[in-house]
BAVEXVO-456108 format. One record per residue (C-alpha): x, y, z; residue number from 1. Coordinates in nm, 2 decimals. Layout:
@px X | py Y | pz Z | num NUM
...
//
This chain:
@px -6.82 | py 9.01 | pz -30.58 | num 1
@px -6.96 | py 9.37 | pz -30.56 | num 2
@px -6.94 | py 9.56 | pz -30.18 | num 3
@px -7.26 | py 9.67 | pz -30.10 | num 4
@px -7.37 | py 10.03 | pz -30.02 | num 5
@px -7.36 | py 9.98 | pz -29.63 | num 6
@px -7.02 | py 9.79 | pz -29.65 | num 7
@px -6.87 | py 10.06 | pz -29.89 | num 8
@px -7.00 | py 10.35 | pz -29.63 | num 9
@px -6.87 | py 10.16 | pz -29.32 | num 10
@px -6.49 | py 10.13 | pz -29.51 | num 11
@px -6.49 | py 10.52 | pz -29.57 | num 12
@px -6.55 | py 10.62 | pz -29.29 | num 13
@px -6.30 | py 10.44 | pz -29.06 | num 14
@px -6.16 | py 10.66 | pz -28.78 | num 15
@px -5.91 | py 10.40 | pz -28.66 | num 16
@px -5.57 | py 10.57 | pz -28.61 | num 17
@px -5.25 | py 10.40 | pz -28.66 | num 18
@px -4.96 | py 10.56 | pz -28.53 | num 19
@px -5.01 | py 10.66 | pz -28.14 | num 20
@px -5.01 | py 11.03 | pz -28.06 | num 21
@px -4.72 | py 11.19 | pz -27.84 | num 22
@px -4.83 | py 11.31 | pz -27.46 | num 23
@px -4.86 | py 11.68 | pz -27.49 | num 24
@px -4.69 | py 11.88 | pz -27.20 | num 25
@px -4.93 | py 12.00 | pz -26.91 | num 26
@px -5.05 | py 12.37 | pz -26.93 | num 27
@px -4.74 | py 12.59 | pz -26.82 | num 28
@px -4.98 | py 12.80 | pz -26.54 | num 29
@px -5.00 | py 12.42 | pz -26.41 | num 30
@px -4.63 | py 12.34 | pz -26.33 | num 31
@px -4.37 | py 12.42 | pz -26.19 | num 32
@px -4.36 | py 12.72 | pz -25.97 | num 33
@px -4.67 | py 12.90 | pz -26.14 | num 34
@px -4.86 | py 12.59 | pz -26.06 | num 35
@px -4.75 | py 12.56 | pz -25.69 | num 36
@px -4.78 | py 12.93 | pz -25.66 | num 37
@px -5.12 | py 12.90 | pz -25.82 | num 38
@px -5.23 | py 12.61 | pz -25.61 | num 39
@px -5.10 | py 12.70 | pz -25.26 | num 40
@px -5.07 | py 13.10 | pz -25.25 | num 41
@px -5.35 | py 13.24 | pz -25.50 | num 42
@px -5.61 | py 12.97 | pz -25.51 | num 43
@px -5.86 | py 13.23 | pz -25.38 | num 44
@px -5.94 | py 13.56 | pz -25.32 | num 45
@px -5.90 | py 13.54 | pz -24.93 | num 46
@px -5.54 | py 13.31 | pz -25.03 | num 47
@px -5.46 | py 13.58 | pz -25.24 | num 48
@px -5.55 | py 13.85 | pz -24.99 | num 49
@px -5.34 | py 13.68 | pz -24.76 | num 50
@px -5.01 | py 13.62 | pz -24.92 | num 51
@px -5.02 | py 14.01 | pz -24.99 | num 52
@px -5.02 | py 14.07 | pz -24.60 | num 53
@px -4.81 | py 13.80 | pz -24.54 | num 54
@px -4.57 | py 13.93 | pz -24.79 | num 55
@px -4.57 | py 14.30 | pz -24.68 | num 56
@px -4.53 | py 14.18 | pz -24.35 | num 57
@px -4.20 | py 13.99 | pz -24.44 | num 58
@px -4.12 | py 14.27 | pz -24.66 | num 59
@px -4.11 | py 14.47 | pz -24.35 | num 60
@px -3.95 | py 14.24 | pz -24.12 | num 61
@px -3.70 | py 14.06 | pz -24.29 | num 62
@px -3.47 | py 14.36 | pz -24.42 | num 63
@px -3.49 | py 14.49 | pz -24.07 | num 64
@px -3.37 | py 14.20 | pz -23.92 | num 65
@px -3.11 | py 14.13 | pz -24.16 | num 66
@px -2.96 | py 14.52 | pz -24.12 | num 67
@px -2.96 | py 14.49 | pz -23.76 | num 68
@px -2.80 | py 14.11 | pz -23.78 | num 69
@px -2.54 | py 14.17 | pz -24.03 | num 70
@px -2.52 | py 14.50 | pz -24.23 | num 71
@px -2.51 | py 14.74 | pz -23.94 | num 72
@px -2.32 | py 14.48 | pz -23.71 | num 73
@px -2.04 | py 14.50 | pz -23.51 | num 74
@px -1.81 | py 14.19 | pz -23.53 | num 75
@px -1.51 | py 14.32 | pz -23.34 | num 76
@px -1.40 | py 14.51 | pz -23.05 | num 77
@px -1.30 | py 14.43 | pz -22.67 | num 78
@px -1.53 | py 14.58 | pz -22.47 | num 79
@px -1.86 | py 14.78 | pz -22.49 | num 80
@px -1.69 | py 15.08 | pz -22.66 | num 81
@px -1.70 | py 14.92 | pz -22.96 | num 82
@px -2.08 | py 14.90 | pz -22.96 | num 83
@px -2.14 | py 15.23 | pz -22.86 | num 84
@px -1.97 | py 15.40 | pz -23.16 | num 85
@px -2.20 | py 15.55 | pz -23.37 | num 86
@px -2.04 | py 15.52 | pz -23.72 | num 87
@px -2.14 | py 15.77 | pz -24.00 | num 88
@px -2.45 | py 15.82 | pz -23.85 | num 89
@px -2.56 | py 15.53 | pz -23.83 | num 90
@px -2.72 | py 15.29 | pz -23.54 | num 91
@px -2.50 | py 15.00 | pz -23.43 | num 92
@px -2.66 | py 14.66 | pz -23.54 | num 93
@px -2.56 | py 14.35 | pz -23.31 | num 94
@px -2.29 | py 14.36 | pz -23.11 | num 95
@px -2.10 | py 14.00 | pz -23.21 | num 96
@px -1.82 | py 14.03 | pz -23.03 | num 97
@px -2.01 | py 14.00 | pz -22.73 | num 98
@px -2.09 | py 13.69 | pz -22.89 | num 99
@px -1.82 | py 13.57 | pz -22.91 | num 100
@px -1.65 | py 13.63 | pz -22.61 | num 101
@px -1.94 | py 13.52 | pz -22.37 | num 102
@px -2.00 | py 13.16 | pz -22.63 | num 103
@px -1.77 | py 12.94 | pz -22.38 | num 104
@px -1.99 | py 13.07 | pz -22.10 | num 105
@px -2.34 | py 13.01 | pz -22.32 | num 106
@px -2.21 | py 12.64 | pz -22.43 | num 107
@px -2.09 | py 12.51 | pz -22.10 | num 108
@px -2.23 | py 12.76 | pz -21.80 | num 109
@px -1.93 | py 12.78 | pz -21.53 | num 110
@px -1.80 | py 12.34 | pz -21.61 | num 111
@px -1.47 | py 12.38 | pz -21.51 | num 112
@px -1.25 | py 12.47 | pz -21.81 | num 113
@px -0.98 | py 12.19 | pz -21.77 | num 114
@px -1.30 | py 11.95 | pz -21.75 | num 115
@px -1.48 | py 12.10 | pz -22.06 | num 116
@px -1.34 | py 11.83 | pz -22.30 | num 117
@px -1.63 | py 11.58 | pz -22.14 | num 118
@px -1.90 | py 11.84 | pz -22.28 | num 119
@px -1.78 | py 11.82 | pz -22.61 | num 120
@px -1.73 | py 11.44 | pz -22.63 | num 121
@px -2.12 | py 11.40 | pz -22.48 | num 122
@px -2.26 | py 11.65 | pz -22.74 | num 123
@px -2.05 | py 11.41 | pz -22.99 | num 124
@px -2.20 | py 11.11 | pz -22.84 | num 125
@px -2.55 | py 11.23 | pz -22.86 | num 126
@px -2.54 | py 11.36 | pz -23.21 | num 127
@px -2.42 | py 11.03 | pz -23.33 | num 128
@px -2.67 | py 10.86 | pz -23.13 | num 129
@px -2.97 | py 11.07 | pz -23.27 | num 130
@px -2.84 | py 11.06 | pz -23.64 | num 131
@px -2.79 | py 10.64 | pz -23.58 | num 132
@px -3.15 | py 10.64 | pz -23.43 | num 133
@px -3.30 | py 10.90 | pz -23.69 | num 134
@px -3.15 | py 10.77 | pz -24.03 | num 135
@px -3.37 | py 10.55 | pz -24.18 | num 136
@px -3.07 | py 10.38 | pz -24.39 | num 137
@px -2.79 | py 10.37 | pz -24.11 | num 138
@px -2.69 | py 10.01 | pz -24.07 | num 139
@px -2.81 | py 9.83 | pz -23.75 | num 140
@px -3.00 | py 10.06 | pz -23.64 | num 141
@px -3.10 | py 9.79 | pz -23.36 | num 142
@px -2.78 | py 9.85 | pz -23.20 | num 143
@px -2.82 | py 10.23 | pz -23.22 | num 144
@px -3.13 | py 10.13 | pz -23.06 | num 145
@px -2.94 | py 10.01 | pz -22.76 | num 146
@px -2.67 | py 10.31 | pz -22.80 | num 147
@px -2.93 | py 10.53 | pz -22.79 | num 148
@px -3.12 | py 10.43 | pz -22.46 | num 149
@px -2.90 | py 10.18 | pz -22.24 | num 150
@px -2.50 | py 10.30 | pz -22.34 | num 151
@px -2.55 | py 10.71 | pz -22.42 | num 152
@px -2.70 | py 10.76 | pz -22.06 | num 153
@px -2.50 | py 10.56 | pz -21.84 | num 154
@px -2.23 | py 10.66 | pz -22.03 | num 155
@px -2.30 | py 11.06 | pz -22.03 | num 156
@px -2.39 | py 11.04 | pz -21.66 | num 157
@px -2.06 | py 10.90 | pz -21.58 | num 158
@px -1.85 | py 11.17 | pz -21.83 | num 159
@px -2.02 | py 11.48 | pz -21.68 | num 160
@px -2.07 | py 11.39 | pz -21.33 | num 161
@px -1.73 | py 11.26 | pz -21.31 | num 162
@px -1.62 | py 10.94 | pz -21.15 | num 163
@px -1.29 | py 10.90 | pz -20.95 | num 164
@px -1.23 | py 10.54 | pz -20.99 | num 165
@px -1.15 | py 10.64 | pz -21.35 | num 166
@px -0.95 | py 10.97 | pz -21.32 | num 167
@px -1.29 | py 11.17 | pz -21.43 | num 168
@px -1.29 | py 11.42 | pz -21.12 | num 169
@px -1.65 | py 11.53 | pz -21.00 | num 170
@px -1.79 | py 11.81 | pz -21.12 | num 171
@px -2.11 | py 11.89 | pz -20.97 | num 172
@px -2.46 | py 11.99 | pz -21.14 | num 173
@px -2.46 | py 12.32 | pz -20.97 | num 174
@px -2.17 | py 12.40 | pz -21.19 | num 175
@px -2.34 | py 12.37 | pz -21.55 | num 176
@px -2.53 | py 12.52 | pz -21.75 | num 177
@px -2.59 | py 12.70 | pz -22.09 | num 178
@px -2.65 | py 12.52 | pz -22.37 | num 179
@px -2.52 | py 12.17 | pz -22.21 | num 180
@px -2.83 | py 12.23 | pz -21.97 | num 181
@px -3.07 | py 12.30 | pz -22.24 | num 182
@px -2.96 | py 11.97 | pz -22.44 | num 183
@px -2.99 | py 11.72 | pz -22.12 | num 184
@px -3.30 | py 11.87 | pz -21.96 | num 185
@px -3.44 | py 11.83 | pz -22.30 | num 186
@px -3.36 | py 11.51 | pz -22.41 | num 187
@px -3.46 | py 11.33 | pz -22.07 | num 188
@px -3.77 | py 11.51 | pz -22.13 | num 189
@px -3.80 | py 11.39 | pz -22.47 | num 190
@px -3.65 | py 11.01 | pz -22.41 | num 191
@px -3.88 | py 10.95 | pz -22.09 | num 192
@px -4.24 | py 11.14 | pz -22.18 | num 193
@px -4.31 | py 10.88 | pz -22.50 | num 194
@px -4.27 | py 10.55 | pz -22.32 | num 195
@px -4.43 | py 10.66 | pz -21.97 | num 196
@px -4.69 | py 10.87 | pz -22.22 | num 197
@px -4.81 | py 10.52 | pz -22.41 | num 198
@px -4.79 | py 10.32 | pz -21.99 | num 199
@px -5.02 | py 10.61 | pz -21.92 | num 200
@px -5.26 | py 10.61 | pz -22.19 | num 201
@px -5.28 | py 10.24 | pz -22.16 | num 202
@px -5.41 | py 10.26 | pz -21.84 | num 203
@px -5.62 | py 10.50 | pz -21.93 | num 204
@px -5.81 | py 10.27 | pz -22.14 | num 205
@px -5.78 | py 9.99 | pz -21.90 | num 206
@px -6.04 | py 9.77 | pz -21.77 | num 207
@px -5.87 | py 9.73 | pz -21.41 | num 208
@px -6.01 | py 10.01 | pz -21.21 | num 209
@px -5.70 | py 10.06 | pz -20.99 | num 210
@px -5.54 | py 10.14 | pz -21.26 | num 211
@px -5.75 | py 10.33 | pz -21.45 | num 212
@px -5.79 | py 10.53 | pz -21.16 | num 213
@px -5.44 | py 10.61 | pz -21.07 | num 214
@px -5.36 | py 10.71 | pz -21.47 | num 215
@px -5.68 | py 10.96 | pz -21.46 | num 216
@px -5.58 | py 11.13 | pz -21.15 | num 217
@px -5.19 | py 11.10 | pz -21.28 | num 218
@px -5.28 | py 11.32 | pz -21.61 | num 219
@px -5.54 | py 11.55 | pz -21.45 | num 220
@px -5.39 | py 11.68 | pz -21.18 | num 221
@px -5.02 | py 11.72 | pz -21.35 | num 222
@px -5.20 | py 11.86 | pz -21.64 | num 223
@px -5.40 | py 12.07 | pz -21.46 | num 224
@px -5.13 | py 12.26 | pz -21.30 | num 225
@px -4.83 | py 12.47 | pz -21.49 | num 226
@px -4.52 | py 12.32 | pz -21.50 | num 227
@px -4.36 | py 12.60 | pz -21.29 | num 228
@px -4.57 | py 12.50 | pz -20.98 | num 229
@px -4.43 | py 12.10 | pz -21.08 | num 230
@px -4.07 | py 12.21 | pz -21.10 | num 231
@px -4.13 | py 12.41 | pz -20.75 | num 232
@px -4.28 | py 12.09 | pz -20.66 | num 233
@px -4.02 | py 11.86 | pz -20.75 | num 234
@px -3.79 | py 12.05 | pz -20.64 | num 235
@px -3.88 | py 12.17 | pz -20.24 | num 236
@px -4.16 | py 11.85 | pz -20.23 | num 237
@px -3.94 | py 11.56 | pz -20.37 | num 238
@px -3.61 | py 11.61 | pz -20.09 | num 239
@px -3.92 | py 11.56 | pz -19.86 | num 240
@px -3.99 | py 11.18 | pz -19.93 | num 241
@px -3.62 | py 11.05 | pz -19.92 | num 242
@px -3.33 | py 11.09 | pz -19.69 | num 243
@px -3.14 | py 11.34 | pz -19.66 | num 244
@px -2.81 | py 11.17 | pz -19.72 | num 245
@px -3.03 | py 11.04 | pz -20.06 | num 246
@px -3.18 | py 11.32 | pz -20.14 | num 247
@px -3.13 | py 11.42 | pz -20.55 | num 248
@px -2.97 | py 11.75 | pz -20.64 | num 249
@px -3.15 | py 12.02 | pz -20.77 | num 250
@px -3.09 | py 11.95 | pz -21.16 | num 251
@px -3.23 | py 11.56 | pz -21.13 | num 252
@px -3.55 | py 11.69 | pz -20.95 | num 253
@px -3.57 | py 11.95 | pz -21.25 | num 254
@px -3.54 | py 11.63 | pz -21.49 | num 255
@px -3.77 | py 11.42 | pz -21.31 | num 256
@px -4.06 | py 11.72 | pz -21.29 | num 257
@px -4.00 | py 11.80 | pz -21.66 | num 258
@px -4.06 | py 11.43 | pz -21.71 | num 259
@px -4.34 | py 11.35 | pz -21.52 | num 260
@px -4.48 | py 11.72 | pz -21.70 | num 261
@px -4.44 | py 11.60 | pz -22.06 | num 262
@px -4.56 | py 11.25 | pz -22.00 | num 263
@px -4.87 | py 11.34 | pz -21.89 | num 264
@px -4.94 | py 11.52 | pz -22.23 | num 265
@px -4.80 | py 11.28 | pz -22.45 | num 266
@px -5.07 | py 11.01 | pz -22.25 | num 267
@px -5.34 | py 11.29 | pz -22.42 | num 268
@px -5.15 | py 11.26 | pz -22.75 | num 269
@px -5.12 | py 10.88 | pz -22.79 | num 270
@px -5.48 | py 10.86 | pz -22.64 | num 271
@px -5.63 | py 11.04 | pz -22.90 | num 272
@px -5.42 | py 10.79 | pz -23.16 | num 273
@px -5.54 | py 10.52 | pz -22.99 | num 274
@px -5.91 | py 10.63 | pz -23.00 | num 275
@px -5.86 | py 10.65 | pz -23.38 | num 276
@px -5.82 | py 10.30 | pz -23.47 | num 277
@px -6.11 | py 10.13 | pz -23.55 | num 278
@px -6.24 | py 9.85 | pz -23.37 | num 279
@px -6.20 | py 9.64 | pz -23.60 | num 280
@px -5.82 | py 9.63 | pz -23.58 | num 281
@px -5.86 | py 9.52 | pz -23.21 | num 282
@px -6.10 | py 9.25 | pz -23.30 | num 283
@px -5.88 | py 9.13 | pz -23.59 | num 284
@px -5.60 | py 9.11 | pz -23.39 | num 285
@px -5.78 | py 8.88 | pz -23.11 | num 286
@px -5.92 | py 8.68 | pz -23.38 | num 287
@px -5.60 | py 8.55 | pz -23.51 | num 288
@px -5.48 | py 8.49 | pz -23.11 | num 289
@px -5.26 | py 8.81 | pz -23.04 | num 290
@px -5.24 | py 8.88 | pz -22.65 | num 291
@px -5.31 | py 9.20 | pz -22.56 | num 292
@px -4.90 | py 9.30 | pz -22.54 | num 293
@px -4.88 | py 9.16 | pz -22.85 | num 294
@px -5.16 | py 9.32 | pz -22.98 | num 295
@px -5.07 | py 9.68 | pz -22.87 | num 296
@px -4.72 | py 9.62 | pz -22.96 | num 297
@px -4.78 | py 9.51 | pz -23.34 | num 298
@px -5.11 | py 9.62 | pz -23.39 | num 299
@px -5.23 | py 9.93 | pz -23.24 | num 300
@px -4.92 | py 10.11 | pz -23.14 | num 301
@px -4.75 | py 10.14 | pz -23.44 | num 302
@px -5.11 | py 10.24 | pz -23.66 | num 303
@px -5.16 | py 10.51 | pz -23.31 | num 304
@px -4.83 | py 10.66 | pz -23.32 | num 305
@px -4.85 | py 10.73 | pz -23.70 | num 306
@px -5.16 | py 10.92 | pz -23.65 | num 307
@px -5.06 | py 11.17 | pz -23.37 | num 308
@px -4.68 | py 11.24 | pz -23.53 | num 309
@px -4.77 | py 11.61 | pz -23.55 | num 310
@px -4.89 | py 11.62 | pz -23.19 | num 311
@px -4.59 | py 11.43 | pz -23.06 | num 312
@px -4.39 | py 11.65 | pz -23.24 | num 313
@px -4.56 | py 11.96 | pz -23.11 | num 314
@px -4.52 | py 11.82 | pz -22.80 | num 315
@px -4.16 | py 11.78 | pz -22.83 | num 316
@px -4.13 | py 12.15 | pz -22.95 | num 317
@px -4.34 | py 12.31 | pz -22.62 | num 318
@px -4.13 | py 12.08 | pz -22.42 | num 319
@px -3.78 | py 12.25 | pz -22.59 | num 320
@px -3.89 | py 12.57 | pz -22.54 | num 321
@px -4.01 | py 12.51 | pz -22.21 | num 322
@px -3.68 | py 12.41 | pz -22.04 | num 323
@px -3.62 | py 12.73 | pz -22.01 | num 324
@px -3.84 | py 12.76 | pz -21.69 | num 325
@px -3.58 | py 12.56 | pz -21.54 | num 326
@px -3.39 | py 12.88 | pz -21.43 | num 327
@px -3.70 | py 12.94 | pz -21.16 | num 328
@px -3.54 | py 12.65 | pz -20.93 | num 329
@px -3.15 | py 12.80 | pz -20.99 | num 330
@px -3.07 | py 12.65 | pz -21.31 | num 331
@px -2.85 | py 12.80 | pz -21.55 | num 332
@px -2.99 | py 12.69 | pz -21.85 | num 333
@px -2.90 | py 12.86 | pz -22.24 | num 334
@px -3.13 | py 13.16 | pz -22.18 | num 335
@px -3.05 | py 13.23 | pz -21.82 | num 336
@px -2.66 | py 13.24 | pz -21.96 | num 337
@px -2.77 | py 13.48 | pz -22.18 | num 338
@px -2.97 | py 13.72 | pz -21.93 | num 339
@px -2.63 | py 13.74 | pz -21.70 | num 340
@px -2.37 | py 13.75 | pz -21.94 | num 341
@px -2.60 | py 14.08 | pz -22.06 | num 342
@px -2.59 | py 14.28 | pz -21.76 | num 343
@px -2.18 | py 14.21 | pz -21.72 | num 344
@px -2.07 | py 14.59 | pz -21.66 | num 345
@px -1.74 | py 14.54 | pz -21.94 | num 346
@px -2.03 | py 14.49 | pz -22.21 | num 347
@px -2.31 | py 14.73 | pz -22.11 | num 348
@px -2.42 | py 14.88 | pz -22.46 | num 349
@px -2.76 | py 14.94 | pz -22.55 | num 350
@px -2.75 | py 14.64 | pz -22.80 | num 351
@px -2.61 | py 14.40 | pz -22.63 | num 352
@px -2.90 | py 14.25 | pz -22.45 | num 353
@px -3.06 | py 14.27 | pz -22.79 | num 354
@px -2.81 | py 14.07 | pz -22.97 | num 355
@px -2.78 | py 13.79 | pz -22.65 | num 356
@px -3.17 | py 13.70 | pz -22.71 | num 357
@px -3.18 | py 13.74 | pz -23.10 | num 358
@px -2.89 | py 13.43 | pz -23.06 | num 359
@px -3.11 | py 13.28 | pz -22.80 | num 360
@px -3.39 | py 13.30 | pz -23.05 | num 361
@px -3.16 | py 13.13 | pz -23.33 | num 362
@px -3.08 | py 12.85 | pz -23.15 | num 363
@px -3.41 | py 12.80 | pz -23.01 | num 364
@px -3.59 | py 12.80 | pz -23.41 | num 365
@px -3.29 | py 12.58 | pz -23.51 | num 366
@px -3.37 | py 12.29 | pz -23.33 | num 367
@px -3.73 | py 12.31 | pz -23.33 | num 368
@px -3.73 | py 12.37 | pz -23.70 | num 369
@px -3.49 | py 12.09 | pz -23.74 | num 370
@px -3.76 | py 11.84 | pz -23.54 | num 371
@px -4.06 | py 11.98 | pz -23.72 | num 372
@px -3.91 | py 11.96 | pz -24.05 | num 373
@px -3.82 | py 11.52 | pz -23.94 | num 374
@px -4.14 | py 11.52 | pz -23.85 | num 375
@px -4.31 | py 11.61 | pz -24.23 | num 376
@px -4.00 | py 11.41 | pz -24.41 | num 377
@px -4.16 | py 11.11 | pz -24.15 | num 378
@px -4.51 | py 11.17 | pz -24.21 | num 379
@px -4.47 | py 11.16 | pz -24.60 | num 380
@px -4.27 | py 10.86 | pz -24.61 | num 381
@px -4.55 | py 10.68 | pz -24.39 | num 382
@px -4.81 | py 10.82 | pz -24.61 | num 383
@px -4.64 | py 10.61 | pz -24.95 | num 384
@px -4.82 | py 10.33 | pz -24.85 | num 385
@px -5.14 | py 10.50 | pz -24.81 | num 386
@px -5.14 | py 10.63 | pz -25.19 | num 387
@px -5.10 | py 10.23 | pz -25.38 | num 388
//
């Protein structure tokens, strides 16, 4: 049997390869820092327009700061004198010893010194209670859970408030401050605005008009205010609706205006969440016999909260930063530590005010950073299951 032309022409020129070809690398300008330098910093003309300013800026900035923080620094000495020195011609940087004499003072205000040992076991406390909480892989986190909100406050009220019937003498509010301040204003704040935020933005949305009515006027009129008139409020209005032998002491009216403050913007925040689930997902969820508890609890919230993580977490951040108003109603809080421990006469250099708020201004990025930078690490694990 002879092949035939077309048969013969279709067997030479077979294009059928055996052996499979290696992947090739990706272009090098496509990986690794190139790429992401490529992709995120010079993608464009106005990108690359401005990383130049952006860089020149920090080229300007960040030897500056670094000089005046650490090469030009003072970081001993016993008084002022040994800020004032000028040394080889040179300007005195920041005046750490300062630092680190006035630190007991920024941590703990005037709590009694004997007593200060109840400061440092609540700040342990707490940071176990936020790592338990936080960690996605700590075991039980369902107790931590019930650390968190039901034993760490009852607990830390008891420590630094004091309580005879256990040897913890009394120390009272009027007596802290600093940094111990700063944490507990901030963390009420940041415990109490999400749950009364969501009660608030429920009723909102409610159907009942009593309600909807009282949560409208609620987030208006505490929104529409600043929160130094709610602090002044809380704190000369509040003693005005109680007795006097019941009336709460100037740091728990603080708490309880900060509170009120940052719940009625988180309301805002997980409103706009729950605006952004479609309808659907309520109708889905009646359809298959969820109450409305149920519904909101397993349904909605958790779908609403995801959305609005950034704007929970930028409310968060305002609401750090804003404990510092506290010092309006006589509150010694980190910063206001920091403005009288300057003008003490045994440290009056002309850096020394400037070294009290670049420390203010450490502490203050350090934790907001730290939160913002949760906040991404959360988002990105929450989108996984948005990429399959």
């Amino acid at each position: 049997m002879t092949m035939s032309e077309g048969d013969l022409a279709v067997t030479e020129i077979k294009f059928v390869r055996g052996a499979t070809i290696a992947a090739r690398p990706p272009p090098a300008a496509m990986t690794g820092a190139l790429g992401w330098l490529r992709a995120n910093l010079l993608s464009s003309p106005f990108n690359i327009a401005l990383t130049i300013l952006i860089a020149l800026l920090l080229a300007w900035l960040i030897p500056e700061l670094v000089k005046f923080l650490l090469i030009d620094a003072v970081w001993t000495g016993a008084d002022r004198d040994a800020c004032r020195e000028v040394v080889q011609h040179r300007e005195i940087g920041a005046c750490w010893p300062f630092v680190w004499e006035r630190w007991s003072y920024f941590v703990y205000g005037s709590y009694p010194i004997p007593q200060r040992w109840r400061v440092d076991v609540f700040f342990a406390m707490l940071a176990i209670g936020v790592v338990w909480l936080l960690w996605l892989e700590a075991p039980r986190r369902d107790l931590g859970s019930v650390y968190f909100f039901i034993v760490l406050p009852i607990t830390s009220f008891i420590l630094l408030t004091g309580w005879s019937a256990i040897g913890l003498p009394p120390v009272d509010t009027a007596l802290w401050g600093g940094i111990l301040v700063t944490i507990v204003v901030a963390s009420v704040g940041i415990v109490c605005s999400l749950p009364i935020g969501i009660l608030l933005a429920l009723g909102r949305r409610s159907r009942m008009p009593a309600v909807r009515l009282f949560s409208v006027v609620f987030i208006e009129f505490v929104r529409g205010v600043p929160l130094v008139t709610v602090l002044f409020m809380a704190s000369v209005m509040l003693p005005l609706f109680v007795p006097e032998e019941y009336s709460p002491d100037k740091l728990v009216r603080a708490l309880v205006g900060i509170a009120l403050f940052a719940s009625a913007y988180m309301a805002e925040v997980v409103r706009a969440g729950l605006q952004a689930i479609p309808k659907g997902q309520f109708e889905g969820a009646m359809a298959v016999g969820l109450g409305y508890w149920q519904m909101i609890r397993l349904i909605i919230l958790p779908q609403a909260l995801k959305i609005t993580i950034p704007n929970i977490v930028n409310t968060y951040i305002g609401l750090f930063k804003d404990t510092t108003l506290v010092f309006i109603v006589g509150i010694f809080d980190f910063l206001r530590t920091v403005e009288v421990a300057r003008i003490d006469p045994k440290w009056a250099a002309p850096v020394t005010s400037t070294t009290g708020y670049a420390v203010a201004a450490i502490f203050y990025w350090i934790f907001c950073y730290a939160m913002s930078r949760y906040a991404r690490a959360m988002e990105a694990r929450l989108a996984q299951g948005d990429k399959r």
